[in-house]
Steps between C-alpha positions, in 0.01 A plus 500: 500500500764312684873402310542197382772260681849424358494235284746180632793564333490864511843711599470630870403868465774779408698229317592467167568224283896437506534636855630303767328495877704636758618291775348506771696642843288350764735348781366220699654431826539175686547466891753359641229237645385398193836450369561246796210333453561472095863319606363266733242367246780463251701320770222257575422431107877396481432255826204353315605472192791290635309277770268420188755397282678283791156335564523447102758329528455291807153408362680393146768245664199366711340463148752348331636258767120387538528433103833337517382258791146394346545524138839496386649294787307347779612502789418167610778312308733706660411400827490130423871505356622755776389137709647289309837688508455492902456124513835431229845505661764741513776399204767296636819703514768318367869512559758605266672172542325148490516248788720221515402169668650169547323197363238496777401851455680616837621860391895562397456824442234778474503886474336727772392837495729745699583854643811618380637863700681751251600863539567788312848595611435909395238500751714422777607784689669260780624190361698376837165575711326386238705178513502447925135542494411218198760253707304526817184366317729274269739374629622233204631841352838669538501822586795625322357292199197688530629824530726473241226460241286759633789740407580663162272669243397141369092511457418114630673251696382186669498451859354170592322211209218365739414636790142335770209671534629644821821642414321660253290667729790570729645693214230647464456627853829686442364756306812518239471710207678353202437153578248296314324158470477268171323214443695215394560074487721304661588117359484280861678128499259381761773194495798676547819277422256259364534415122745836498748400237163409294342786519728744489355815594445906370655799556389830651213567154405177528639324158640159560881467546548149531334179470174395399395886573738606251447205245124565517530908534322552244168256574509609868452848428229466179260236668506652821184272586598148452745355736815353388512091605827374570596131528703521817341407842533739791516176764739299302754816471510505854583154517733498243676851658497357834707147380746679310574750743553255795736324278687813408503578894584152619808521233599841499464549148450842321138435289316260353200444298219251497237400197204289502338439171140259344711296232218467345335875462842655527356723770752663735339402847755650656817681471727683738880666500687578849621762592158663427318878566191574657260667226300671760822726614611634156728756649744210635439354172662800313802551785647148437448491147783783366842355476448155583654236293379266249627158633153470756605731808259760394137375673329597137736262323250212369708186581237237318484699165820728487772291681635309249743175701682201383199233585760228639376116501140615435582494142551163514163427493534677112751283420369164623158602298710596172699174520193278539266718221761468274592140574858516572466357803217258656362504861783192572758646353802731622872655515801438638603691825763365636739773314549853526424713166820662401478808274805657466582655843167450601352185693139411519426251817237417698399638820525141745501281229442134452789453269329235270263430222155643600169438283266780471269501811821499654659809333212735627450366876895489544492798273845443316638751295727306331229262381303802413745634291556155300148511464478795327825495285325164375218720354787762343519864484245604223210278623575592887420859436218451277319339805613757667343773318197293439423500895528889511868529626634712216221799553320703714191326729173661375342613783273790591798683640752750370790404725591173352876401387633337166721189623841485448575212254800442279483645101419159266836620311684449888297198618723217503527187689628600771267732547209259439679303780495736753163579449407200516550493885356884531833725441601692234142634457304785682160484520164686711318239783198579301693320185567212740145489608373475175726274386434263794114543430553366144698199591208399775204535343525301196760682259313864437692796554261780595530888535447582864247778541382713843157567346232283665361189256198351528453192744622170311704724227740299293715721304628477136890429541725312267616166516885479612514124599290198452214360742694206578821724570313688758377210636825368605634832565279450780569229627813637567468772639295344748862250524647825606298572788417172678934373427674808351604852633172618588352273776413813700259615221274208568160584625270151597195466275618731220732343319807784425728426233757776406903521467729727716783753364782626691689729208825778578429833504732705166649796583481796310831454313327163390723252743312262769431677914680246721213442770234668323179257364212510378264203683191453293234185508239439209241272492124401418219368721314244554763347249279261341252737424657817492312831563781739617875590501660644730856676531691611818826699445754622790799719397816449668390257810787435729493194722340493838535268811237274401596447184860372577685722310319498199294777267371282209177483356373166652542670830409879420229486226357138513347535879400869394330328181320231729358779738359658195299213413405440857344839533340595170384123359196551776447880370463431168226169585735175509473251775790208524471200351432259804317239328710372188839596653671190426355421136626839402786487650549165313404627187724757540841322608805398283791326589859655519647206240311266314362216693664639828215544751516861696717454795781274378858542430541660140679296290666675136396253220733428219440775202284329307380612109177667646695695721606818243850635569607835576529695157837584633710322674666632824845358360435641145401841639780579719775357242339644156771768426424852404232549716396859602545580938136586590412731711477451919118585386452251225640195712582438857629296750092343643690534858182638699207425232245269464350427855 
């Protein structure tokens, strides 16, 4: 009988329960072959495992760009506004400074984009080679400037503020370490000397310095888009600079100024001071400017709104409107001038003189002083410088400019009457041309004084003002100034078909110790045209003219600043649209004219009419004012002896 087999989970034979096997001491060995082939299959798991999971990962972006283009964010939308965005302009780079145009949009000033040169000094090994080599290809530098500010341990210094496209490159070209290129603007006067006074100009950063740049800093540089409009014409300031600057020439004088102004607007049209500066050549601009003196020599000095002069005889014109507004004297009546005005040790006469009674028309086209002054000691003190005031001789002009001048007028504790009686002929007071002007422009068209303004108005623009005289007032006023031109002192201002009416001024120069320049004047002419409807003012200024051979030995205003006046209104009345009255000449004309005297027709002998009750005396006599005892001396500035004047 066979044995039965072990049951399952039977101990192996000759063991006992609680006895452990004992391990087993077979040794297998590997060849080396194997082991090769065992580390090259590891090797190529490691290669598969990572080209799998790069394939992953290639496959997943594929995935979800696929998702991000269909579901979450076609693609097609894209495409239509990546079109659109082709098909819409580039933004329009603008300037760090707005334009500047004159009233018919021809550009002032604008601001380019430039290519400055700077260097880093400490990266210049050779600042003398440096220097010859950047003069060869630049030549507007100096080469011991330049080398001078490539020295030192400094880390930045400019070279040169704007330099063309192919200096640039010829910079380039040289291959210079240390020297680099910024991008920049440059403000360009495409006028030059044109309007310079008005505009004024910026310095090296670009911030206004002067004029309207510097009164409207502040707009220029925060609406960079929108052009500034100014009032001024481009063709009428060459006109205008061209007449006063042959008269200055023809008379050897030392500056002038010339202003045209709409009496109705108060537009500036035009407005110039000689000497002037060329904007486009700032460096010039900055070598004449230290050290030079405030009494006009300096180019930059503003001779219309700085200068401050004794206006002469055109302040007659004032007076003759204050006497009539306030009724002290009538269009027939007048003064005595057949006497000197003694004041102490001072005389007042009149320059050629008729030596009689003269009635009113008379008084501005002989242009007496000594009736002037009668006239306005008849008026007295206290009312004289109210009017004064009240036409905008006592403060500064407001005007879009920061160089403008207070006037120099007598304290109303120190105005007395002798001081309203040399002011009454245009001494004894200092005032701007632009005051004058404006004055003037009041007077002519109908009795509103208006703030002038170099900001462009809209066509037909009548501005607010204030009423200094009546309707009627101006109306005369008028009428004789118009006297003035076709019989008085300024024939040469006439200009056939417009119809000129103005005054002239010839008014001493003080000196600066306050005493009157022998030979120095001032020759100034004011006036309005077409008189009988007036539309502008104009004002032409010469400082110190001295006589010439065709003037026989005179310098006064009829012959220095009336013909420059008439040129001026020959040149710009076309510009600015008028044509000459051809047709109704002679009706107005007619309308216009007044008689010297009552009932005396123009062209016969004068004849001084017995002073009759209309005719309002002087408020002080000549007798009573030279014997009155205890009277003050005045000053050589407060009254003089009218030897040169009102021509």
């Amino acid at each position: 009988m066979s044995p039965l087999p072990p049951a399952p989970d039977a101990l192996p034979a000759g063991r006992t329960l609680g006895q452990a096997a004992a391990p087993r001491t077979d040794v297998v060995r590997v060849g080396q072959p194997e082991l090769v082939r065992r580390a090259v299959m590891e090797r190529t798991r490691s290669r598969l495992l990572i080209a799998a999971g790069g394939f992953a990962l290639l496959f997943g972006a594929v995935a979800a760009r696929l998702a991000d283009a269909t579901l979450i964010s076609p693609a097609e939308p894209k495409r239509l506004a990546a079109m659109v965005r082709q098909n819409t302009p580039p933004a329009e780079h603008l300037p760090g400074r707005g334009a500047i145009t004159d009233r018919n949009g021809e550009l002032l000033a604008v601001t380019l984009p430039i290519t400055a040169l700077y260097a880093n000094p400490s990266e210049i090994t050779d600042p003398a080679g440096v220097a010859r080599r950047l003069v060869r290809v630049l030549p507007q530098l100096n080469e011991e400037r330049v080398a001078a500010r490539l020295s030192g341990e400094r880390q930045f210094a400019y070279l040169a503020r704007a330099l063309t496209p192919r200096e640039q490159q010829a910079v380039n070209s040289l291959g210079i370490p240390g020297l680099y290129f910024e991008e920049a603007e440059r403000r360009i006067y495409p006028q030059g000397r044109s309007a310079a006074h008005i505009l004024g100009g910026v310095d090296v950063d670009g911030n206004g310095t002067a004029g309207v740049e510097r009164y409207f800093d502040e707009r220029l540089r925060l609406r960079r888009g929108e052009d500034l409009r100014l009032s001024v014409d481009v063709r009428v300031q060459l006109a205008l600079r061209d007449a006063v600057q042959h008269a200055i020439t023809d008379y050897n004088g030392i500056g002038g100024a010339g202003i045209l102004m709409d009496v109705q607007s108060g537009e500036v049209i035009g407005m110039v001071s000689l000497p002037d500066f060329d904007l486009a050549e700032p460096a010039r601009v900055e070598a004449v400017t230290p050290g030079a003196d405030e009494r006009g020599h300096n180019p930059r000095f503003n001779r219309a709104t700085v200068g401050v002069y004794e206006p002469g005889s055109t302040f007659k014109l004032l007076t003759a409107s204050m006497a009539l507004d306030l009724g002290t004297v009538n269009i027939w009546g007048g003064y005595d001038a057949s006497r000197p005005i003694r004041f102490g040790r001072f005389t007042i006469n009149d320059y050629r003189g008729k030596n009689r009674w003269l009635a009113l028309p008379e008084i501005l086209a002989y242009s007496s002083n000594l009736a002037s002054a009668h006239m306005a000691a008849a008026v007295g003190p206290q009312r004289h410088r109210e009017f004064m005031v009240r036409m905008g001789m006592g403060s500064r002009i407001g005007i879009e400019l920061p160089e403008t001048a207070v006037p120099l007028i007598p304290r109303p504790n120190a105005w007395r009457e002798i001081n309203t009686m040399t002011i009454g002929f245009g001494h004894g007071i200092s005032v701007t041309p632009l005051h004058v002007i404006t004055g003037a422009s009041a007077i002519a068209n109908g009795g509103i004084l208006r703030q002038p303004t170099l900001l462009a108005q809209p066509p037909g623009t009548v501005a607010e003002g204030t009423r200094v005289i009546s309707e009627g007032t101006s109306a005369t006023m008028r009428r004789l100034m118009r006297l003035v031109v076709t019989d008085g002192s300024a024939r040469s201002a006439d200009v056939p078909g417009y119809f000129v009416g103005g005054k002239t001024g010839t008014a001493q120069k003080t000196g600066p110790n306050g005493g009157y320049l022998q030979n120095k004047r001032i020759a100034a002419f004011v006036g309005a045209f077409p008189i009988h409807a007036p539309r502008y003012a104009v004002y032409v200024m010469v400082d110190e003219p001295t006589p010439n051979a065709r003037s026989h030995g005179f310098a006064t205003a009829g012959w220095v600043a009336a013909p420059a006046a008439g040129e001026i209104v020959r040149r710009v009345a076309p510009i600015l649209g008028m044509a000459p009255e051809t047709e109704r000449m002679n009706e107005i004309q007619a309308a216009l004219s007044i008689p010297m005297q009552p009932g005396r027709p123009r062209g016969t002998s004068p004849v001084a009419p017995a002073r009759a009750a209309t005719t309002p005396a002087p408020a002080t006599p000549p007798s009573r004012a030279a014997e009155a005892p205890g009277r003050p001396t005045q000053s050589p500035a407060l009254l003089r002896e009218a030897s040169i004047a009102p021509r």
